[in-house]
C-alpha positions as CSV (number, residue, x, y, z in Angstrom):
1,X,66.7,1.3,-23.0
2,X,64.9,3.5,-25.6
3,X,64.7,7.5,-24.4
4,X,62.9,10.1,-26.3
5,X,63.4,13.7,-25.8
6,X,61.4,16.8,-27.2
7,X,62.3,19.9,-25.5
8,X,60.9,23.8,-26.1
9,X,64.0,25.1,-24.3
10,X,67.5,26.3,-24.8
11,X,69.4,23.8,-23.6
12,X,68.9,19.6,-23.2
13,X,71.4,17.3,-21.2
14,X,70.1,13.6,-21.2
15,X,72.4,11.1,-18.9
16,X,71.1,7.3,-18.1
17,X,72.6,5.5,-15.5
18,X,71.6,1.5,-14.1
19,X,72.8,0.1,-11.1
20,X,72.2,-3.2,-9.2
21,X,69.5,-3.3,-6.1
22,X,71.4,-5.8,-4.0
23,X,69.0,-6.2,-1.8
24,X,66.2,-7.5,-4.5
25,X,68.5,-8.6,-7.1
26,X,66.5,-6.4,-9.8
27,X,68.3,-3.6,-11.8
28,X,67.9,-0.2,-10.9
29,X,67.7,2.6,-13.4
30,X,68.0,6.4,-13.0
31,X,66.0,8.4,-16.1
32,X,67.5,10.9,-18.1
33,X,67.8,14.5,-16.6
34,X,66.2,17.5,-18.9
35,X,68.0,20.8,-17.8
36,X,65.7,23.4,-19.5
37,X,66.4,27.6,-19.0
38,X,64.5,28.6,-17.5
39,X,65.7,25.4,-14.8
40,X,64.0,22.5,-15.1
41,X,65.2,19.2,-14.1
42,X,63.3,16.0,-13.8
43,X,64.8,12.6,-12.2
44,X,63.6,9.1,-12.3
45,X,64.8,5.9,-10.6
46,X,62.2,3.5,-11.7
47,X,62.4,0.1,-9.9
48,X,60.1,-2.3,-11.0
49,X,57.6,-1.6,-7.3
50,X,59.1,1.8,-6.7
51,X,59.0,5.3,-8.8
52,X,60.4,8.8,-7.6
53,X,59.8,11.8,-9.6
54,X,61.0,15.4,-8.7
55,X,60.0,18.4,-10.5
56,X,61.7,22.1,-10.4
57,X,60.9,25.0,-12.5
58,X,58.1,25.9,-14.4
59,X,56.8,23.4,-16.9
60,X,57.4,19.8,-16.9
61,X,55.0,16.7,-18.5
62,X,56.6,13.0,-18.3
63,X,55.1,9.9,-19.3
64,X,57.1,6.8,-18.0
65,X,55.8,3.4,-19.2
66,X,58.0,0.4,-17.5
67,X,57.4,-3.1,-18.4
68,X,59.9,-5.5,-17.3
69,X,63.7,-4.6,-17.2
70,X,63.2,-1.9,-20.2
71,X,62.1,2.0,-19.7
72,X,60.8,4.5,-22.5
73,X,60.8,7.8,-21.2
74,X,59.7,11.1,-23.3
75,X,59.6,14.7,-22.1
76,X,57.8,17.6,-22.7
77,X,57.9,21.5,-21.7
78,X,54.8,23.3,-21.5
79,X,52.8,25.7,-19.4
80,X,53.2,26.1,-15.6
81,X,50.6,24.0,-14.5
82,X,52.0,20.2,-13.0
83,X,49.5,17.4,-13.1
84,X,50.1,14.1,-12.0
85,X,48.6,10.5,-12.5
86,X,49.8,7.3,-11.5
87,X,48.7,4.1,-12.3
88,X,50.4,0.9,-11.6
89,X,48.9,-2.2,-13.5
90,X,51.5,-5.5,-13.2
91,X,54.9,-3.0,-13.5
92,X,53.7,-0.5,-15.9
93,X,54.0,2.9,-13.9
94,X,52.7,6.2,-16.1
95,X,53.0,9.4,-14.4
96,X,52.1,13.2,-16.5
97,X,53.2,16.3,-14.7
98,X,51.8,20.1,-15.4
99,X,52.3,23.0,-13.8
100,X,53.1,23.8,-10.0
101,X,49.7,21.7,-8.6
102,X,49.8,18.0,-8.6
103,X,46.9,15.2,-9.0
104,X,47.6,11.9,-8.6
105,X,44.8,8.6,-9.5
106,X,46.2,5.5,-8.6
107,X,44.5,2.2,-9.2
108,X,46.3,-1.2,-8.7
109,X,45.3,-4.6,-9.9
110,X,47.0,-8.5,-9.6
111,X,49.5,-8.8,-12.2
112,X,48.8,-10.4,-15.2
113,X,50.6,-13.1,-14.6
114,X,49.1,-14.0,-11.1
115,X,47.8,-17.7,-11.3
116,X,51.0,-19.2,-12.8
117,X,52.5,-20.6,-10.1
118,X,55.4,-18.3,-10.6
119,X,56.8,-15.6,-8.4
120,X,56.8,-12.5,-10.5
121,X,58.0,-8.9,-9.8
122,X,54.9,-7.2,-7.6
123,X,54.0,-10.7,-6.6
124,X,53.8,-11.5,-2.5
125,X,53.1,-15.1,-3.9
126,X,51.2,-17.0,-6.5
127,X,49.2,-20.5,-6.1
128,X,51.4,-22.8,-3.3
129,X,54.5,-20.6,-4.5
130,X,55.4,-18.7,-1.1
131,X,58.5,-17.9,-1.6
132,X,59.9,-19.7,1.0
133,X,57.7,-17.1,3.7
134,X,55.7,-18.9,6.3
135,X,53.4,-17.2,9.4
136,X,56.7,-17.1,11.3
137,X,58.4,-15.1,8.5
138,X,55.8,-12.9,9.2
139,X,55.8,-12.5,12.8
140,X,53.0,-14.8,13.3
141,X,53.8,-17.5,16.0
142,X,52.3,-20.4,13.7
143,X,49.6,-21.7,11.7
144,X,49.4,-22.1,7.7
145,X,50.0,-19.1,5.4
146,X,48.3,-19.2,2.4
147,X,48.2,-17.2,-1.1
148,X,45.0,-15.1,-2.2
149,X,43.6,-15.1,-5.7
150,X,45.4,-11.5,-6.4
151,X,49.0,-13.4,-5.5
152,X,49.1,-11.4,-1.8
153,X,49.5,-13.4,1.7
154,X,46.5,-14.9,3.2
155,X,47.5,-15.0,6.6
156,X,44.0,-16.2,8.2
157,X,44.9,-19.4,8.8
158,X,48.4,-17.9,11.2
159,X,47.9,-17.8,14.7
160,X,49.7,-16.0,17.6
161,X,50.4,-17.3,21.1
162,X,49.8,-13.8,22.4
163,X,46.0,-14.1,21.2
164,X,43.8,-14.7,23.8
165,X,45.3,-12.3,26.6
166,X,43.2,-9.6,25.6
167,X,45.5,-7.3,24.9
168,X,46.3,-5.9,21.4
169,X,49.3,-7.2,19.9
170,X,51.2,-6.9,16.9
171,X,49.9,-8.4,14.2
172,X,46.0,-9.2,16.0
173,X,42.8,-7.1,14.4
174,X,41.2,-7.7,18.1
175,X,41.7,-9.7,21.1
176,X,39.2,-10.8,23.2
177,X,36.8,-8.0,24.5
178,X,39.8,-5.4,22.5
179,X,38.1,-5.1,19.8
180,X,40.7,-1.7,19.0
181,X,37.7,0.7,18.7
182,X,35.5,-1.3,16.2
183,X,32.0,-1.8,16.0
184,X,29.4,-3.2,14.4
185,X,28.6,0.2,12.7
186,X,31.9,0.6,12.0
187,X,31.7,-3.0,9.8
188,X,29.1,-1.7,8.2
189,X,26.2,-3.2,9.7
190,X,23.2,-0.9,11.8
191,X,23.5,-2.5,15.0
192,X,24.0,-5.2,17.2
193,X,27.5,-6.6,19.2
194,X,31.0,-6.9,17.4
195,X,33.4,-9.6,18.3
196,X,37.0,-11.1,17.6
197,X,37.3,-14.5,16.0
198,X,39.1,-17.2,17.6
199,X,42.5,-16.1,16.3
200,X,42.6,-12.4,16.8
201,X,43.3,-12.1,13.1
202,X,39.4,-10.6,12.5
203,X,36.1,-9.9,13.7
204,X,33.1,-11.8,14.1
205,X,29.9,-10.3,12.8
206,X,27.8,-13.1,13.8
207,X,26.5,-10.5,16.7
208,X,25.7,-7.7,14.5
209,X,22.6,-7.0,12.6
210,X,21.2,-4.4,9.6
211,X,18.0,-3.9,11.9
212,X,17.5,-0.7,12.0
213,X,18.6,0.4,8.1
214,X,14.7,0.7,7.3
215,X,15.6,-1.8,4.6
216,X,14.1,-5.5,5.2
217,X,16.6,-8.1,4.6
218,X,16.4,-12.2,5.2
219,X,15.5,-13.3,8.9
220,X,13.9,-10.0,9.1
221,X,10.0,-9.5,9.2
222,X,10.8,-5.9,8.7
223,X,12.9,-2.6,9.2
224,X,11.7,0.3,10.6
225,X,9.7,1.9,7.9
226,X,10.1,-1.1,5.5
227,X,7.0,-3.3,6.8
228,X,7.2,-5.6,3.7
229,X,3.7,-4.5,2.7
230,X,2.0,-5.3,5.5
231,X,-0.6,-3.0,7.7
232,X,-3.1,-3.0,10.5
233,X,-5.8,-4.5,8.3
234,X,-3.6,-7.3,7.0
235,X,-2.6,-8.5,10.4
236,X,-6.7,-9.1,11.2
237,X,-6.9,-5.3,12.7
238,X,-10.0,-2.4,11.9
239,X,-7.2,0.6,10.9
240,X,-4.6,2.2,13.0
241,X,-0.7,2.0,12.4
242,X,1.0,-0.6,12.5
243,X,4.7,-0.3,13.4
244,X,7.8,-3.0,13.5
245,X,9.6,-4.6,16.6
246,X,12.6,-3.0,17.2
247,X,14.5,-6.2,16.7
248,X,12.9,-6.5,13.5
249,X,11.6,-9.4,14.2
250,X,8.5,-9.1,14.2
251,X,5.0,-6.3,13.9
252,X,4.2,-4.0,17.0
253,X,0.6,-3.4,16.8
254,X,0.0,-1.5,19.7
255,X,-1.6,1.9,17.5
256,X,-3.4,-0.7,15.9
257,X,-7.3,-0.5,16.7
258,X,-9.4,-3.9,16.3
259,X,-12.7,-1.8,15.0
260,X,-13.5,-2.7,12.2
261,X,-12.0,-6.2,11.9
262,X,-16.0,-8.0,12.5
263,X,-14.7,-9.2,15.8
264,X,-15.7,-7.9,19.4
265,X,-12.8,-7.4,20.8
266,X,-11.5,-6.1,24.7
267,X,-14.5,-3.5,25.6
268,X,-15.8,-3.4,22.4
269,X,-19.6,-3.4,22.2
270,X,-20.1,-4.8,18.9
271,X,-17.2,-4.5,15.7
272,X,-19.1,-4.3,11.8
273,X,-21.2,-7.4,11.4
274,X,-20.8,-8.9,15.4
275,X,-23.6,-7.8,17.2
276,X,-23.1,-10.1,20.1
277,X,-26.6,-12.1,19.1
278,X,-28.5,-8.4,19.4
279,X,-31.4,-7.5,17.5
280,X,-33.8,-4.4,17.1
281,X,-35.8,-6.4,18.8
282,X,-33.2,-7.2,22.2
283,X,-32.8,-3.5,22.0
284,X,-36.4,-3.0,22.5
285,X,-37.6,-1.8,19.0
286,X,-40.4,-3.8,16.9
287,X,-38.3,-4.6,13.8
288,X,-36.0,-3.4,11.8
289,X,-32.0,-3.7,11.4
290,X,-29.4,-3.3,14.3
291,X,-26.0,-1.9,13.1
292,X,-22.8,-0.9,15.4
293,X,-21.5,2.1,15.6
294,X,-18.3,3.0,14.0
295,X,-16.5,3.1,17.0
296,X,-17.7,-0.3,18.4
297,X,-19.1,0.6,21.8
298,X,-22.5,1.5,20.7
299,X,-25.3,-0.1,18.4
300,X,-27.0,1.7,15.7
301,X,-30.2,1.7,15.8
302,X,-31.2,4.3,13.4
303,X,-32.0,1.8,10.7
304,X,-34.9,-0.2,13.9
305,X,-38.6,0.4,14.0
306,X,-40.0,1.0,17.1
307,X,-43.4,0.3,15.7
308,X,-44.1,-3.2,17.4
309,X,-42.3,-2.5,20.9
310,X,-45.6,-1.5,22.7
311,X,-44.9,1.6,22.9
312,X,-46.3,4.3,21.6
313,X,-43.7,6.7,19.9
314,X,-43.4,9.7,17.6
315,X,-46.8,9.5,15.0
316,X,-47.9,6.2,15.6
317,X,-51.3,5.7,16.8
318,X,-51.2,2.8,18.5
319,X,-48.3,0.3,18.7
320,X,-48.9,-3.6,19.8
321,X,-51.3,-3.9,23.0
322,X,-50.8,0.3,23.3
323,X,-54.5,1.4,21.9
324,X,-54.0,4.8,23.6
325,X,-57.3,3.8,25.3
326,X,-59.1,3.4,22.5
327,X,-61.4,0.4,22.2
328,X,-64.3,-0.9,19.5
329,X,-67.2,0.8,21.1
330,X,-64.8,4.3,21.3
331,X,-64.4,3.9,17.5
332,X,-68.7,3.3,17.1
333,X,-69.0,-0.5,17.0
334,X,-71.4,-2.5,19.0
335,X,-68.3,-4.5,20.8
336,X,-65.3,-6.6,20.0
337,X,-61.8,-6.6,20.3
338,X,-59.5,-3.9,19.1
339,X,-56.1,-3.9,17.7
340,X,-53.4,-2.0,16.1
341,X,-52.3,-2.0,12.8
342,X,-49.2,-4.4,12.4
343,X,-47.8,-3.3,9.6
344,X,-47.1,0.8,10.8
345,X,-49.3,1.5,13.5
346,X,-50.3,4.0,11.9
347,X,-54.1,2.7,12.7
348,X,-56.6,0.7,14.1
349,X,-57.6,-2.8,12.8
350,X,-61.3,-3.1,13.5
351,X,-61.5,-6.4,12.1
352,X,-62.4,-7.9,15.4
353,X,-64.7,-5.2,16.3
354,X,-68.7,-6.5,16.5
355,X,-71.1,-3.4,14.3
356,X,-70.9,-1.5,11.3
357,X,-67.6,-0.5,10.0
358,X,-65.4,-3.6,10.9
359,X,-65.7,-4.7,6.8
360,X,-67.1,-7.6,8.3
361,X,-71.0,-8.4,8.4
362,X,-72.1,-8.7,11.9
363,X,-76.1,-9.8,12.5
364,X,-78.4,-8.8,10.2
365,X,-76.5,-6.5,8.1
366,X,-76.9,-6.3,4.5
367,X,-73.2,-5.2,3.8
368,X,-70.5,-3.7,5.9
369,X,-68.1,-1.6,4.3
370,X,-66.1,-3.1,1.5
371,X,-67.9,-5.8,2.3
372,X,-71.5,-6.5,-0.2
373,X,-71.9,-9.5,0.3
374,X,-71.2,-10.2,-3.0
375,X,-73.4,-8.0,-4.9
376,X,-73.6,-5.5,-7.7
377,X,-74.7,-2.3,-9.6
378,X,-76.3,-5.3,-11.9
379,X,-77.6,-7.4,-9.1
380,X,-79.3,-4.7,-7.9
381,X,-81.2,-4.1,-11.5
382,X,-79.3,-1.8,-12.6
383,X,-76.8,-1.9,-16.2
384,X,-73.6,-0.6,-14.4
385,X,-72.1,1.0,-12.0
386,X,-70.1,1.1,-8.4
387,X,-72.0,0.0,-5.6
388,X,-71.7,0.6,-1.7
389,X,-73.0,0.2,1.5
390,X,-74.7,2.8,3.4
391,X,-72.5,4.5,6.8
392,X,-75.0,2.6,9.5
393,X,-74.6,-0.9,7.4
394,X,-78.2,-1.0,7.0
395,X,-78.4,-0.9,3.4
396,X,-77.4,-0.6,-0.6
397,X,-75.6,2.5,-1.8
398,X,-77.2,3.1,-5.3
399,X,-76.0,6.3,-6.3
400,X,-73.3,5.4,-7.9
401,X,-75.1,2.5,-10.1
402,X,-77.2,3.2,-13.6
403,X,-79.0,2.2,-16.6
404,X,-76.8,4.1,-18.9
405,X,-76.4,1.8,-21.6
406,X,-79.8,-0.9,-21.8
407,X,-80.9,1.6,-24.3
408,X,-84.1,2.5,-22.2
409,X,-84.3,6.6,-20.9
410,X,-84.5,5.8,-17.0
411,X,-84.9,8.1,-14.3
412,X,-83.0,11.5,-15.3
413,X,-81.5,10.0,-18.4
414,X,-81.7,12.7,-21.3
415,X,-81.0,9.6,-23.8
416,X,-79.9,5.9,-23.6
417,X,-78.2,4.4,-26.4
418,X,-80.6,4.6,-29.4
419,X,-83.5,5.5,-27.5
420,X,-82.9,9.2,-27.9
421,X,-86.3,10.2,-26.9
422,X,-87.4,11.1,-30.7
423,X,-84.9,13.7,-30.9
424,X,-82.8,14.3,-34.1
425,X,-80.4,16.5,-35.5
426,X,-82.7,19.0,-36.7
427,X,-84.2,19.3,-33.6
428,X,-81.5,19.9,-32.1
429,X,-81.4,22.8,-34.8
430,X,-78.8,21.2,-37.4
431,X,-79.7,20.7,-41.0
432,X,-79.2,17.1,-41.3
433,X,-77.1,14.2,-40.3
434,X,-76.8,11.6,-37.1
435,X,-77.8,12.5,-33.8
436,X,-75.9,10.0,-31.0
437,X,-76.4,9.9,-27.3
438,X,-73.4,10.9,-25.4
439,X,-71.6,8.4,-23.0
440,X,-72.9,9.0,-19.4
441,X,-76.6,8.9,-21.3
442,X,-76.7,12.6,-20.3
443,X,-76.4,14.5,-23.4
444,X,-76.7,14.4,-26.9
445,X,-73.4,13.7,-29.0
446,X,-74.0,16.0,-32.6
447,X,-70.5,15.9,-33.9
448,X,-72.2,13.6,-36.6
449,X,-74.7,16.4,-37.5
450,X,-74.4,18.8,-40.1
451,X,-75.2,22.9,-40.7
């Protein structure tokens, strides 16, 4: 035994005494005592799984280190304030104490020399090395005890003749529908139904369940707010909000709406592109392009033309077989059929009208609006021009054809060309240069004449 003593104090007495522990065969030793004035004493019996320290008076910090059968103990005096840790690690035990409040960590791991097959000090048991303990030992009624990897009892294989009676005996976690106030909760999981296992020795989660943790796990489709990414639209829905089964097993999409989706669904008139085979035209427009409304139970038919129903609406002045009463006569032709412009009805189409007008040429007519009958300005004798027909069909509109340009002064022509009539700069009151004949053969051009 090695002791170690440093003591701010006026007086020291340091006594070791070791005595045998008959009941466990291992040696027993009682640490040195430190009397310090003012009084402090400290004792401790260290036993290689038990350690007892006692502190009175004002200022007392021990660090014990025990490994094995030998102790080294050392001592020091200061302050009033007692702080203690612990920590056991195989039979090492370390304990500082400071002042008059006390703190104690204590962390405990398998000895170091678990695994050998030997039975150490700290050690219930190590590999097949029971020490001679069996379930009976134990209070068990039979069954096969067995060592864990951290050398303490496994006694889940040990069964009791008293399981089965549901009642709570010693030594059972449970017994039949005693389950001594556990719970699926209290197992950690969220939910579900807690039983005991076959030998009352533990419980038997196989009931219980994390549905309910908002946290989707395996078997689960999803958790409360965990739906795993999915939503109303990726489950074939228009919008809405999609929710999940309360066993977690699957979607609830009762707040889901189908709008939207393209398919007509319950009392749903139409949904996006379905139109149930409708048309502008089913919905008794002339043309045009049917929608649905956005909340399916309506078309749209903002986007339809009701030019074509035969009806007619708004600024149209005829629509279809609705003339408004109008007919060919009404409009000044001799006779014919009227109809309304296709394309807008927005006006009449003469073209089957009989008489003047219908761009058409009807008995002896020359021409007949736009249409001349294929002649011309030139065909007419003139050098250019536009020409027309006359309102009453019964002739050429000249006015708009001329000679301007077969260099010949015709009609009220001032010149033509290079027939300017004999006129010349200086007659025109310039002192030289090139008189030219204005485009339109109205006037003279003199830009080329000079002052």
């Amino acid at each position: 035994m090695v002791q170690g003593s440093d003591t701010d104090g006026t007086a020291t007495d340091t006594s070791s005494t070791t005595e045998q522990d008959t009941s466990t065969g291992v040696p027993t030793t009682t640490m040195p005592t430190t009397s310090i004035d003012p009084t402090t004493t400290t004792t401790t019996t260290v036993d290689p799984t038990d350690t007892t320290t006692t502190t009175t008076g004002e200022t007392t910090e021990t660090s014990t280190t025990t490994t094995g059968e030998t102790t080294d103990t050392t001592t020091t005096t200061t302050g009033e304030t007692t702080d203690t840790s612990t920590t056991t690690t195989d039979s090492t035990t370390t304990t500082t104490t400071t002042g008059e409040t006390t703190d104690t960590d204590t962390s405990t791991t398998a000895p170091a020399s678990c695994g050998d097959g030997i039975l150490d000090a700290g050690e219930d048991c190590d590999q097949d090395n029971l020490g001679g303990t069996d379930c009976a030992s134990l209070g068990f009624d039979g069954g096969t005890l067995a060592c864990t990897d951290g050398c303490t009892f496994d006694t889940s294989l040990c069964v009791l003749e008293s399981c089965g009676n549901g009642q709570l005996d010693e030594n059972e976690s449970c017994d039949g529908a005693d389950l001594d106030g556990e719970s699926c909760q209290s197992q950690g999981f969220a939910g579900g139904t807690l039983a005991c296992n076959d030998a009352c020795n533990g419980f038997d989660v196989a009931g219980c369940t994390s549905c309910g943790d908002d946290q989707k796990q395996d078997g689960e489709a999803c958790d409360g707010a965990d739906l795993d990414g999915e939503s109303c639209q990726s489950q074939g829905f228009g919008g809405g909000t999609l929710a999940c089964a309360a066993d977690c097993g699957g979607f609830d999409a009762s707040q889901c709406d189908p709008c939207g989706n393209d398919q007509i669904d319950d009392d749903e008139t139409c949904d996006g592109a379905a139109l149930a085979n409708q048309t502008c035209e089913s919905q008794g427009f002339g043309g045009g392009t049917l929608g649905c409304s956005a909340t399916c139970d309506a078309f749209d038919t903002s986007q339809c033309d009701s030019c074509g129903n035969d009806q007619i609406d708004d600024d149209e002045t005829c629509d279809g077989a609705a003339l408004g009463g109008a007919t060919c006569e009404s409009l000044g032709f001799d006779g014919g059929t009227l109809a309304c412009a296709a394309d807008s009805c927005g006006a009449f189409d003469t073209s089957g009208c009989v008489g003047c007008g219908n761009d058409k040429l009807d008995g002896d007519e020359p021409c007949d609006g736009v249409e001349l009958d294929g002649e011309t300005c030139e065909t007419q004798g003139f050098f250019g021009g536009t020409l027309a027909c006359t309102e009453q069909c019964d002739d050429f509109d000249l006015s708009q054809c001329n000679d301007c340009g077969n260099n010949q002064i015709d009609g009220d022509e001032t010149c033509d060309g290079s027939d300017l009539g004999g006129a010349t700069c200086e007659s025109q009151g310039f002192a030289g240069g090139i008189l030219i004949c204005a485009t339109g053969c109205g006037a003279f051009d003199t830009t080329a004449c000079t002052e």
